[in-house]
PQR file with spaces between the fields and no chain letter, atoms N, CA, C, O and H, PARSE charges and radii, in Angstrom:
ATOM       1  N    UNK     1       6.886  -22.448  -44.585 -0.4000 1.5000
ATOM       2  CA   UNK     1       7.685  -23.275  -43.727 -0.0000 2.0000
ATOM       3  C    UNK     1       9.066  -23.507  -44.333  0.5500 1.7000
ATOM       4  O    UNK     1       9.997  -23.770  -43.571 -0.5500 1.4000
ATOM       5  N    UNK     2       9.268  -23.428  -45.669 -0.4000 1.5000
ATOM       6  CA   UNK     2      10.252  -24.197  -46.355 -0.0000 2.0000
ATOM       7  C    UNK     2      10.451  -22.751  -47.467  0.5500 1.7000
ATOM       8  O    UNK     2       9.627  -22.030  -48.029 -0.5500 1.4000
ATOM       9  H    UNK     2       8.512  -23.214  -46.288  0.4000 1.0000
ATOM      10  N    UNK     3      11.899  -22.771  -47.441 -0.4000 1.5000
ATOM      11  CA   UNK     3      12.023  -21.286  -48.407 -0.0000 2.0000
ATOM      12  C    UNK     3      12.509  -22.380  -49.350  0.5500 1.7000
ATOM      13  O    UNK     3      13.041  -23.449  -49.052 -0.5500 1.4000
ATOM      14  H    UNK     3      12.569  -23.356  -46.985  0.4000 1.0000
ATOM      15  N    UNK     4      12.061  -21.634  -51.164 -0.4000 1.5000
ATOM      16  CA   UNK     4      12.955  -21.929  -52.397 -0.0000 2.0000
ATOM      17  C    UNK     4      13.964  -21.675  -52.410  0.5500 1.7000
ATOM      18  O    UNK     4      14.368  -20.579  -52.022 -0.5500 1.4000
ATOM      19  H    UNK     4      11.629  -20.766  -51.406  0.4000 1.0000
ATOM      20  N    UNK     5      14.665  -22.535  -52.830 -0.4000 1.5000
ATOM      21  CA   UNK     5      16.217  -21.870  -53.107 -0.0000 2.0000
ATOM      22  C    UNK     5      16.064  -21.302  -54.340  0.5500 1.7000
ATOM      23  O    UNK     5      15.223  -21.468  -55.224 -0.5500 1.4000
ATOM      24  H    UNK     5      14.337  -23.426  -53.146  0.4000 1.0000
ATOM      25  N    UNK     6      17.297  -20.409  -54.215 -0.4000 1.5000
ATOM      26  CA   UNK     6      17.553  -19.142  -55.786 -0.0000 2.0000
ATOM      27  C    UNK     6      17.894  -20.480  -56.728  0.5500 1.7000
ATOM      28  O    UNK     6      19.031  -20.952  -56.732 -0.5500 1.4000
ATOM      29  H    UNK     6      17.980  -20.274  -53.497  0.4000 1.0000
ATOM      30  N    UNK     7      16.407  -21.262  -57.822 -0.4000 1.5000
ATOM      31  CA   UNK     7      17.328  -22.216  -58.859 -0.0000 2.0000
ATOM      32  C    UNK     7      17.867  -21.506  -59.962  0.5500 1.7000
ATOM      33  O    UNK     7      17.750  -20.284  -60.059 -0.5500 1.4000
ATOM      34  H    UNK     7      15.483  -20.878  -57.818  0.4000 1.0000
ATOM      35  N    UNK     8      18.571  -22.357  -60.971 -0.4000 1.5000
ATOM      36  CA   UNK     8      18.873  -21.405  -61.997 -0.0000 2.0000
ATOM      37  C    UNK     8      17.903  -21.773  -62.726  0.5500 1.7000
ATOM      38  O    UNK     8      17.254  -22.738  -62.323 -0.5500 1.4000
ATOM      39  H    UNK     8      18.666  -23.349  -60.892  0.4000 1.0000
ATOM      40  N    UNK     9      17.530  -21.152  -63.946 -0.4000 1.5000
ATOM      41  CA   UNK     9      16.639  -21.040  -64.755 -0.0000 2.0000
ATOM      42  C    UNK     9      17.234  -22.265  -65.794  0.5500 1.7000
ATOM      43  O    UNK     9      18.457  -22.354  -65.897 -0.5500 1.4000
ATOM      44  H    UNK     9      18.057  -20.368  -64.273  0.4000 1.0000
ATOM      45  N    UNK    10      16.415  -23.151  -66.519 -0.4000 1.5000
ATOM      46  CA   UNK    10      16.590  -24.678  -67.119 -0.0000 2.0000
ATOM      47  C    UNK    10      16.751  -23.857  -68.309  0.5500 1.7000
ATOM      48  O    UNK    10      15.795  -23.198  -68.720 -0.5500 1.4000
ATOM      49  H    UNK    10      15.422  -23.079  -66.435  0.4000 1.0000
ATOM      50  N    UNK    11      18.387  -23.833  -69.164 -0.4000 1.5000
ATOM      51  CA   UNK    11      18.425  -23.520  -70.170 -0.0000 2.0000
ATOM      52  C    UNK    11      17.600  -24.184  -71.525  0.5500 1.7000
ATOM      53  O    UNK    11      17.536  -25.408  -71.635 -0.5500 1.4000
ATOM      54  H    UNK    11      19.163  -24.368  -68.831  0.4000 1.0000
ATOM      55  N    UNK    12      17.080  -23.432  -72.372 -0.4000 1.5000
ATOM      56  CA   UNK    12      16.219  -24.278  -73.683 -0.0000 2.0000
ATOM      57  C    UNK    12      17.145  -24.300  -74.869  0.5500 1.7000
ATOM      58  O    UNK    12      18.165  -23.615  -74.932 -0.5500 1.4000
ATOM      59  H    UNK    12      17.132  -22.438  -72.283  0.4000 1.0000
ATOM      60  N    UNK    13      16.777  -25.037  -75.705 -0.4000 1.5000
ATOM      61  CA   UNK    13      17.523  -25.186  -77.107 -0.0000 2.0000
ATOM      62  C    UNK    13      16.239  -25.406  -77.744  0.5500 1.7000
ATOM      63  O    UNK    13      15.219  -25.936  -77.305 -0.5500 1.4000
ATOM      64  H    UNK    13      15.948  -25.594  -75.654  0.4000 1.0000
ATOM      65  N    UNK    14      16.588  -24.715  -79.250 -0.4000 1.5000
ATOM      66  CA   UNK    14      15.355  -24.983  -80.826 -0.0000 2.0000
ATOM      67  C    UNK    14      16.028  -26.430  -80.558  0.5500 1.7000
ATOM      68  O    UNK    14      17.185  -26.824  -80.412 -0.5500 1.4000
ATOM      69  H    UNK    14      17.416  -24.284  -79.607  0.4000 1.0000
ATOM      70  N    UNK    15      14.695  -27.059  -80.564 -0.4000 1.5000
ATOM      71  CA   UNK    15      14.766  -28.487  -80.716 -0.0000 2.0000
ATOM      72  C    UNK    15      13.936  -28.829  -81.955  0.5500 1.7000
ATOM      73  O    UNK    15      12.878  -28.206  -82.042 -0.5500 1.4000
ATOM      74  H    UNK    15      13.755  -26.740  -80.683  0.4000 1.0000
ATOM      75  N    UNK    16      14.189  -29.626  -82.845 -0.4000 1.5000
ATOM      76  CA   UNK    16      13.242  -29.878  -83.823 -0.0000 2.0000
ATOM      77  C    UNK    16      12.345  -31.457  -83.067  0.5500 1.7000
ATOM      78  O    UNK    16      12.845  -32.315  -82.339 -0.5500 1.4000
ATOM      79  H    UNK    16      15.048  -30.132  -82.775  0.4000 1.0000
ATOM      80  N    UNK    17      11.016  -31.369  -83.555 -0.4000 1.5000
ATOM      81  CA   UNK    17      10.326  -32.176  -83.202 -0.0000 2.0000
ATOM      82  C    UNK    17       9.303  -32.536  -84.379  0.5500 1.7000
ATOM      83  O    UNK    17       9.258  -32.023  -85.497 -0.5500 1.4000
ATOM      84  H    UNK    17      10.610  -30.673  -84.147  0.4000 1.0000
ATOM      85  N    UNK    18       8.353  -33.718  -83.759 -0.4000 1.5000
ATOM      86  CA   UNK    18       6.988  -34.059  -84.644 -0.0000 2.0000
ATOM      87  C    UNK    18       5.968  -33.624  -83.814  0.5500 1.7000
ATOM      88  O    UNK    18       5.951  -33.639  -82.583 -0.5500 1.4000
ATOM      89  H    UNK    18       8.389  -34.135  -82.851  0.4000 1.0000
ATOM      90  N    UNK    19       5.064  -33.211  -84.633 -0.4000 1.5000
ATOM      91  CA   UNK    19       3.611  -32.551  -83.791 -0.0000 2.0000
ATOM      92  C    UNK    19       2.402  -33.596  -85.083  0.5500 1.7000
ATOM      93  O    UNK    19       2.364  -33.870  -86.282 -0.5500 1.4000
ATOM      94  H    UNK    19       5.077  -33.199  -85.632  0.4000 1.0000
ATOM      95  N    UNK    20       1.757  -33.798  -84.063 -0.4000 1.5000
ATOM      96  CA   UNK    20       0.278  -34.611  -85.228 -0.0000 2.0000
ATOM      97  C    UNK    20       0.060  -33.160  -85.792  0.5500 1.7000
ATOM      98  O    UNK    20       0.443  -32.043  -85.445 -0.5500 1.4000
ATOM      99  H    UNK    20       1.788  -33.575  -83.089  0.4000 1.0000
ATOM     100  N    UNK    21      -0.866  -33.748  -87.005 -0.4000 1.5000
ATOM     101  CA   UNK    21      -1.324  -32.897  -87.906 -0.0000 2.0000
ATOM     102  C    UNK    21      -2.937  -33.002  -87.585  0.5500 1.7000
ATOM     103  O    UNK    21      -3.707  -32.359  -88.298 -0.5500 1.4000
ATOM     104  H    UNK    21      -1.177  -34.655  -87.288  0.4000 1.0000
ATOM     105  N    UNK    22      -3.402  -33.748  -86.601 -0.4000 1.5000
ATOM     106  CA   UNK    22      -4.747  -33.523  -86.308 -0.0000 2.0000
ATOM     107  C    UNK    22      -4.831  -32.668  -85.079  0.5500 1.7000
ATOM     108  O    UNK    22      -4.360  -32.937  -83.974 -0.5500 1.4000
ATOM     109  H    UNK    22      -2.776  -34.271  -86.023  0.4000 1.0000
ATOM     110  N    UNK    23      -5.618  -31.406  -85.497 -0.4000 1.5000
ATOM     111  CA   UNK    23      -6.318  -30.397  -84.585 -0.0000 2.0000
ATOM     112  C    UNK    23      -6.637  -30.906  -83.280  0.5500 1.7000
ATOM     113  O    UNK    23      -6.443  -30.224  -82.274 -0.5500 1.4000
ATOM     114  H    UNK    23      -6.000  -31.188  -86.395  0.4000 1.0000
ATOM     115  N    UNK    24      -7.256  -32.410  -83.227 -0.4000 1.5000
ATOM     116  CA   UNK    24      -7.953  -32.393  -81.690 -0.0000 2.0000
ATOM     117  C    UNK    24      -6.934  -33.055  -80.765  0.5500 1.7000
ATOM     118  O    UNK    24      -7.165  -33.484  -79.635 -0.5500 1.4000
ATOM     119  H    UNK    24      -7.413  -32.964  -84.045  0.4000 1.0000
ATOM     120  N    UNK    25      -5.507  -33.075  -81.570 -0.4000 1.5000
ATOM     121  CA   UNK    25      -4.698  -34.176  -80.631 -0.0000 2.0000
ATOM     122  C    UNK    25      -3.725  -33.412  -80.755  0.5500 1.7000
ATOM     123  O    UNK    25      -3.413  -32.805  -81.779 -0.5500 1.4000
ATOM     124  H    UNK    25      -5.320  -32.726  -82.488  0.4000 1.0000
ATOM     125  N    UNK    26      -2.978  -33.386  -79.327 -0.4000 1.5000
ATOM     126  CA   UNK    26      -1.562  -32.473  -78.807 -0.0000 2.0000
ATOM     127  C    UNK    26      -0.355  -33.439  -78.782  0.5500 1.7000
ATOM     128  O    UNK    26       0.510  -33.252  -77.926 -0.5500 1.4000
ATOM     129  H    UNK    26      -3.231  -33.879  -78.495  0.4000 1.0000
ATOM     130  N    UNK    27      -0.278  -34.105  -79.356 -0.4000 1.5000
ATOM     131  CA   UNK    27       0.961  -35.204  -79.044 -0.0000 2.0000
ATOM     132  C    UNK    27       1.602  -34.744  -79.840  0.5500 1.7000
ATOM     133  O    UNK    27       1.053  -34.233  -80.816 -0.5500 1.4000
ATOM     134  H    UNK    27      -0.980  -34.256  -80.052  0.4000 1.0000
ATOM     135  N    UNK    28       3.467  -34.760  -79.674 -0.4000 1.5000
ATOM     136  CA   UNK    28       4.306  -34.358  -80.108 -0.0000 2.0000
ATOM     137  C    UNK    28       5.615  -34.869  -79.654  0.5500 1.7000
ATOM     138  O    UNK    28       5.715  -34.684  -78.441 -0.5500 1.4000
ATOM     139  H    UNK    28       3.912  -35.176  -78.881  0.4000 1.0000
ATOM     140  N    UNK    29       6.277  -35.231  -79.974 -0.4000 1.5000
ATOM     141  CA   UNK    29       7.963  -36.228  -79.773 -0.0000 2.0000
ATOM     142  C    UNK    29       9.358  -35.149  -80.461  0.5500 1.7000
ATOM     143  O    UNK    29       9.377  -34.353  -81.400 -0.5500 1.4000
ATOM     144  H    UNK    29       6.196  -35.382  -80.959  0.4000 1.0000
ATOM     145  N    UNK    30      10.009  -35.425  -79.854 -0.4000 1.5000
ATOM     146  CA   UNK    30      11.307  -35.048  -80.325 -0.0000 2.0000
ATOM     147  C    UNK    30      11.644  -35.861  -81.349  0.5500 1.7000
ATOM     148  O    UNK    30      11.103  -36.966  -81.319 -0.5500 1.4000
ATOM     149  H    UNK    30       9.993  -36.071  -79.092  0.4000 1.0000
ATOM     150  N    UNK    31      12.599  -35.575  -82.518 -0.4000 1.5000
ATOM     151  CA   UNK    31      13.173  -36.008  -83.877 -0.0000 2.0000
ATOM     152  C    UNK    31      14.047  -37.161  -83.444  0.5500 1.7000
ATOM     153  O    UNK    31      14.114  -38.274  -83.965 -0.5500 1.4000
ATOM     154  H    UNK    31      13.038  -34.677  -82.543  0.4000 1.0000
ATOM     155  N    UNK    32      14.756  -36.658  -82.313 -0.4000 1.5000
ATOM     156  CA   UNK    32      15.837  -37.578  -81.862 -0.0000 2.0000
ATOM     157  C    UNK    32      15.359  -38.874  -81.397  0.5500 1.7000
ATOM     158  O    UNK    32      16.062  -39.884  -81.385 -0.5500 1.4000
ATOM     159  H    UNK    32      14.700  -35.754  -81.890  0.4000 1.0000
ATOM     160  N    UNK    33      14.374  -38.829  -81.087 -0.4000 1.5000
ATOM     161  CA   UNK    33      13.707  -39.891  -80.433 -0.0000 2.0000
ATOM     162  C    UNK    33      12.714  -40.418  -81.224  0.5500 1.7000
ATOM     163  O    UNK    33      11.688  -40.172  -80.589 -0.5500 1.4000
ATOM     164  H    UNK    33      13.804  -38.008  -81.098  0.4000 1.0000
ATOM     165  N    UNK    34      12.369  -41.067  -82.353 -0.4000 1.5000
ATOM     166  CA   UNK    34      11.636  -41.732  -83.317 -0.0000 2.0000
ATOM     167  C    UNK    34      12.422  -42.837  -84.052  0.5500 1.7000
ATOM     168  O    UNK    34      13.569  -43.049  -84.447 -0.5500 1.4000
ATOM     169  H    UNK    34      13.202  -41.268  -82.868  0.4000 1.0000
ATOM     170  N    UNK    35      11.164  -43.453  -84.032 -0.4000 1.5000
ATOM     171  CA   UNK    35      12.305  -44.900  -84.780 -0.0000 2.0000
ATOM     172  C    UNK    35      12.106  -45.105  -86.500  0.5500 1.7000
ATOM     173  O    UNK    35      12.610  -45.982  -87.201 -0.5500 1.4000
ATOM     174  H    UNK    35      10.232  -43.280  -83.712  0.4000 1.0000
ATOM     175  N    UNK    36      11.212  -44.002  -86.902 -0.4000 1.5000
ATOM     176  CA   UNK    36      10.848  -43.952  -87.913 -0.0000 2.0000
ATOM     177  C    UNK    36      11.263  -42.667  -88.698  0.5500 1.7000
ATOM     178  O    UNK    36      11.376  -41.735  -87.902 -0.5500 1.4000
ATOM     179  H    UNK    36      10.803  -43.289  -86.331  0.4000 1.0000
ATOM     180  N    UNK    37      11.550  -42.267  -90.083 -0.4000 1.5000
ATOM     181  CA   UNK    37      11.567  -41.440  -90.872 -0.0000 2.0000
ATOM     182  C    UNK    37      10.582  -40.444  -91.237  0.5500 1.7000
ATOM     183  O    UNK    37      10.836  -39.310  -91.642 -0.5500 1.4000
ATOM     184  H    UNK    37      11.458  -43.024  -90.729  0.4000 1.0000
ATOM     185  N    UNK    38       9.787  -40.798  -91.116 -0.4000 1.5000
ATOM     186  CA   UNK    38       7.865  -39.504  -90.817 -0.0000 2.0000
ATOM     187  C    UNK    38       7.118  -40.762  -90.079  0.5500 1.7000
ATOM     188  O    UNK    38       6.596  -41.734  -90.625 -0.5500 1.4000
ATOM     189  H    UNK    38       9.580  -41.720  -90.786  0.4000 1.0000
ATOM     190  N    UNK    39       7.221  -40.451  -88.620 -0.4000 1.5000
ATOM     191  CA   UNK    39       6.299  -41.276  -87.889 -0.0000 2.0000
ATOM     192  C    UNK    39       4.981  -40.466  -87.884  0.5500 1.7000
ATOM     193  O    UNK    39       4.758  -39.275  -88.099 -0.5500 1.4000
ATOM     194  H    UNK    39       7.645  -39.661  -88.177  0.4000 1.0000
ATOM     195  N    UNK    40       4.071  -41.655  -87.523 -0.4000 1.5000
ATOM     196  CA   UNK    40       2.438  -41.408  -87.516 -0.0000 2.0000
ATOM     197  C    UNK    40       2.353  -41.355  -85.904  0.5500 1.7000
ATOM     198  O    UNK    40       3.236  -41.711  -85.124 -0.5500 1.4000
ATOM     199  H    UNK    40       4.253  -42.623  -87.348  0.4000 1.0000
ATOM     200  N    UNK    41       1.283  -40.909  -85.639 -0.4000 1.5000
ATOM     201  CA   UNK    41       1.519  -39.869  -83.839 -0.0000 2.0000
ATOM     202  C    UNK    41       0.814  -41.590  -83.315  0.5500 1.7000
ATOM     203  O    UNK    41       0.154  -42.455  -83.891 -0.5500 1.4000
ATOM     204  H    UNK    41       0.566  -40.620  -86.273  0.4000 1.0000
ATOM     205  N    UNK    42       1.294  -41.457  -82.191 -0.4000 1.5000
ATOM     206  CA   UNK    42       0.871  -43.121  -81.337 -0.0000 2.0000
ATOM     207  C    UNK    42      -0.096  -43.026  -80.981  0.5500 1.7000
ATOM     208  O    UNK    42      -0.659  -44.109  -81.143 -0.5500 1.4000
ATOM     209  H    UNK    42       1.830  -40.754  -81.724  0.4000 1.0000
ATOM     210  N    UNK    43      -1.263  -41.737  -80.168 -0.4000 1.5000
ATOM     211  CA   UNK    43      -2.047  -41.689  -80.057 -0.0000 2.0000
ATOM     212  C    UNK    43      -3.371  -41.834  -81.188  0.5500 1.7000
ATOM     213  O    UNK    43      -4.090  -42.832  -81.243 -0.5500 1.4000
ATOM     214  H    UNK    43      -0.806  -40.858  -80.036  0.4000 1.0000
ATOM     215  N    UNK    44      -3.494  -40.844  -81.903 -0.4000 1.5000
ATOM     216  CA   UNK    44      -4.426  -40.923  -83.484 -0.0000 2.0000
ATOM     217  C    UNK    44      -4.356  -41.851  -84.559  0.5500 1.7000
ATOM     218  O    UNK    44      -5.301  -42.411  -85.115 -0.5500 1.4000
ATOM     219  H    UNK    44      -2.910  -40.034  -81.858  0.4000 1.0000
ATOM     220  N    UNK    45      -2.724  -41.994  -84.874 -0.4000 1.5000
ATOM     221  CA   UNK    45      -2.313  -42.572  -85.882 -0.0000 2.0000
ATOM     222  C    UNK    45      -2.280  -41.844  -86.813  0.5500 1.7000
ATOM     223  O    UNK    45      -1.685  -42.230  -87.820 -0.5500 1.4000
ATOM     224  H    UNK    45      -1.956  -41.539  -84.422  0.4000 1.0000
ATOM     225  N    UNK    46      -2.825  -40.716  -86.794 -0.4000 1.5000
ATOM     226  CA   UNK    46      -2.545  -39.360  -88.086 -0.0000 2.0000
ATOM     227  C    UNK    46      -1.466  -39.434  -88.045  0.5500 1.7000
ATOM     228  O    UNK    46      -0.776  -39.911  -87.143 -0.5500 1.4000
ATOM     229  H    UNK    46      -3.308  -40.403  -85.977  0.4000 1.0000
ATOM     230  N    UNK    47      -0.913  -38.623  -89.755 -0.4000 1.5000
ATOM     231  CA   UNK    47       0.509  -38.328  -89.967 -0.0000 2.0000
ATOM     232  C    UNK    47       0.811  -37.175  -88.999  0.5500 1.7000
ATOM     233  O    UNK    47      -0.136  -36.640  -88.422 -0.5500 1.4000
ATOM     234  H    UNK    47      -1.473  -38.236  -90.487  0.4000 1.0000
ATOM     235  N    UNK    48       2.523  -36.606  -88.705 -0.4000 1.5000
ATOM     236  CA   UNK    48       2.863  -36.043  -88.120 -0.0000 2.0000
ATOM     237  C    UNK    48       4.020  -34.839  -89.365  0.5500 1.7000
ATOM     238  O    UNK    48       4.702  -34.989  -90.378 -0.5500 1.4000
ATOM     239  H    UNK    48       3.293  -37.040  -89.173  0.4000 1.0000
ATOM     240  N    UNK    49       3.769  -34.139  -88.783 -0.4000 1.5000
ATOM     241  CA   UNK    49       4.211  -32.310  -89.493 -0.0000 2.0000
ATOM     242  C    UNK    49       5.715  -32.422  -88.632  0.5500 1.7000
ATOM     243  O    UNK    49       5.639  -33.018  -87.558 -0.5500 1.4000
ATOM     244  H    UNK    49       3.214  -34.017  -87.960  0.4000 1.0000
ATOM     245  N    UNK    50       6.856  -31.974  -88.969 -0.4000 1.5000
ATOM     246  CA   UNK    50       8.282  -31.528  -88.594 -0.0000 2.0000
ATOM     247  C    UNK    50       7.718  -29.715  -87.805  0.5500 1.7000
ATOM     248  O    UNK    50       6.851  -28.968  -88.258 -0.5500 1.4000
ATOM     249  H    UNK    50       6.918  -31.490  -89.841  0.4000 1.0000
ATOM     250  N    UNK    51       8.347  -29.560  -86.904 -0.4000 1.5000
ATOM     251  CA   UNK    51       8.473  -28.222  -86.426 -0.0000 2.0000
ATOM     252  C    UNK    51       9.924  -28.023  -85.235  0.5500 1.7000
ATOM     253  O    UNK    51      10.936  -28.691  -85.022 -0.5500 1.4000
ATOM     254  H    UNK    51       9.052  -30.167  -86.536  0.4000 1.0000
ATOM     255  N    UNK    52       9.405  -26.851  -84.710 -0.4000 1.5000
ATOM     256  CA   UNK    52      10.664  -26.720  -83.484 -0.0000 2.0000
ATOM     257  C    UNK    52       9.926  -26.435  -82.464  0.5500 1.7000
ATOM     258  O    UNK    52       8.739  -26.152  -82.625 -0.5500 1.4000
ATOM     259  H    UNK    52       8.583  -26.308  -84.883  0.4000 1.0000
ATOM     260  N    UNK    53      10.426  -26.457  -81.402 -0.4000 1.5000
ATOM     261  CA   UNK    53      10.621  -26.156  -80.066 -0.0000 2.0000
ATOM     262  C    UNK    53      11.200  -25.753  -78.774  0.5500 1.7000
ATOM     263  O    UNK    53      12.267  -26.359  -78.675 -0.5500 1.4000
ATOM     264  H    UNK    53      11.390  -26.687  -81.271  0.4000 1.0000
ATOM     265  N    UNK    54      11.102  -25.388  -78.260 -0.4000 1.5000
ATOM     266  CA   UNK    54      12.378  -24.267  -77.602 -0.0000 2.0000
ATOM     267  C    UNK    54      12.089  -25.117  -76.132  0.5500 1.7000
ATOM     268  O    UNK    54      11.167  -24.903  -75.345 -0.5500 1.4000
ATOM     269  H    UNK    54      10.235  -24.896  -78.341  0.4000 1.0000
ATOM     270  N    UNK    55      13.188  -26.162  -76.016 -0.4000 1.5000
ATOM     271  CA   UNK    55      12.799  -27.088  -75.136 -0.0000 2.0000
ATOM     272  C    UNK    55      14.269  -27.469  -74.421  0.5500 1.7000
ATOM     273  O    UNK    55      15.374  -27.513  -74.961 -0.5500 1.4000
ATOM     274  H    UNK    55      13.937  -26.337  -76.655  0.4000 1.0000
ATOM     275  N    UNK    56      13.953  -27.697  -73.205 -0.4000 1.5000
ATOM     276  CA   UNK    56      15.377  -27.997  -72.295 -0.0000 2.0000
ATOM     277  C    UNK    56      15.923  -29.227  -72.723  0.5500 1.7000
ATOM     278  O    UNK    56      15.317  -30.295  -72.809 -0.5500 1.4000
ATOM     279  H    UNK    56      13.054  -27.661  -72.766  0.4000 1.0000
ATOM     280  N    UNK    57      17.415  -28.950  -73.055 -0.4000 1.5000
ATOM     281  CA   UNK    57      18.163  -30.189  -73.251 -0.0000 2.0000
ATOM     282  C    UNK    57      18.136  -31.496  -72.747  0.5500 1.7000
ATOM     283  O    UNK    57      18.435  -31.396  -71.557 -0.5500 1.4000
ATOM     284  H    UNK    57      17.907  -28.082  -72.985  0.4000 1.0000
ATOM     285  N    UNK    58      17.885  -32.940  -73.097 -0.4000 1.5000
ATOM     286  CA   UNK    58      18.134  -33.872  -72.688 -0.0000 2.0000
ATOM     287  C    UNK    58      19.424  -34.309  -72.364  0.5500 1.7000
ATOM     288  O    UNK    58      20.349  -34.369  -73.174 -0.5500 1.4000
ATOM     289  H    UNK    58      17.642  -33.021  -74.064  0.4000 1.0000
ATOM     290  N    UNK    59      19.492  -34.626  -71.128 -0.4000 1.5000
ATOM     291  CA   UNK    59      21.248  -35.519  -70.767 -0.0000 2.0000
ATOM     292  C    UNK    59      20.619  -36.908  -70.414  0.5500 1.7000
ATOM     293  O    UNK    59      19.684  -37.225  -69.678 -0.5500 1.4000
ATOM     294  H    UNK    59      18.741  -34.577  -70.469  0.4000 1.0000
ATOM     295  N    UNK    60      21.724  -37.826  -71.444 -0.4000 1.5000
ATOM     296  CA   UNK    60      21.847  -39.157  -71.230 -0.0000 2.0000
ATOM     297  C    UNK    60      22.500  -39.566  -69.969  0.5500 1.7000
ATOM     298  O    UNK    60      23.665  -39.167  -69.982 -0.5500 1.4000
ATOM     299  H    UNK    60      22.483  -37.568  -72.042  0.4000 1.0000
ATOM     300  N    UNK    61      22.262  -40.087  -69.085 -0.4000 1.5000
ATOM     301  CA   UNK    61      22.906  -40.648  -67.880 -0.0000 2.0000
ATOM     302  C    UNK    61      23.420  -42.333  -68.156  0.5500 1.7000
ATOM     303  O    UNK    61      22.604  -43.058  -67.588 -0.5500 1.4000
ATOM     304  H    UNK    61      21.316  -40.411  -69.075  0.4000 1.0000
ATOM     305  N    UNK    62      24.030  -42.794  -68.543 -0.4000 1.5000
ATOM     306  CA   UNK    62      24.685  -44.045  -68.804 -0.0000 2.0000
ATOM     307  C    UNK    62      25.230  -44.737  -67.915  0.5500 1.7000
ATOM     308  O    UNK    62      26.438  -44.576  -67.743 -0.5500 1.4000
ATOM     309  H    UNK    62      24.693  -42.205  -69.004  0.4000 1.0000
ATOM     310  N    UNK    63      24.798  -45.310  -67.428 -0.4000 1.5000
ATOM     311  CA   UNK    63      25.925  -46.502  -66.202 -0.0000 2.0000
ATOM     312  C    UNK    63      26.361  -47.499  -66.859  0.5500 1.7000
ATOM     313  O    UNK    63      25.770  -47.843  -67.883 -0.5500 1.4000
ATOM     314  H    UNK    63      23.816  -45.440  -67.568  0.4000 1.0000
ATOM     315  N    UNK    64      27.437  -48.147  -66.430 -0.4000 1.5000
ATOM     316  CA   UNK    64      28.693  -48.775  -66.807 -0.0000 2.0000
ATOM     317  C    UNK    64      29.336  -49.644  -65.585  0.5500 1.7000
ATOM     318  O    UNK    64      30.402  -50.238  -65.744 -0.5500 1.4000
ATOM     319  H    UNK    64      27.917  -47.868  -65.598  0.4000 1.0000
């Protein structure tokens, strides 16, 4: 009923992030976004490992 439009494809950037270090839990945050220096994952509470990710840019939208 409804055609897609041609979108463009959501450019990615290596983003560095935190990933838990426990096997049974997938939670993972961006660097930029932690309020801590080696945060512990919110879900488990296990420590969290530094890695990257090839993830679409965040834009801040700010009103004023």
């Amino acid at each position: 009923m409804f055609a897609k439009r041609n979108q463009e494809p959501v450019p990615e950037l290596e983003t560095t992030i935190w990933t838990c270090s426990n096997d049974d839990c997938t939670c993972w945050m961006r660097e930029n976004l932690t309020f801590e220096e080696e945060p512990t994952c919110p879900m488990c509470s296990s420590s969290m490992t530094k890695g990257t990710r090839m993830l679409p840019p965040l834009t801040w939208n700010v009103f004023r």
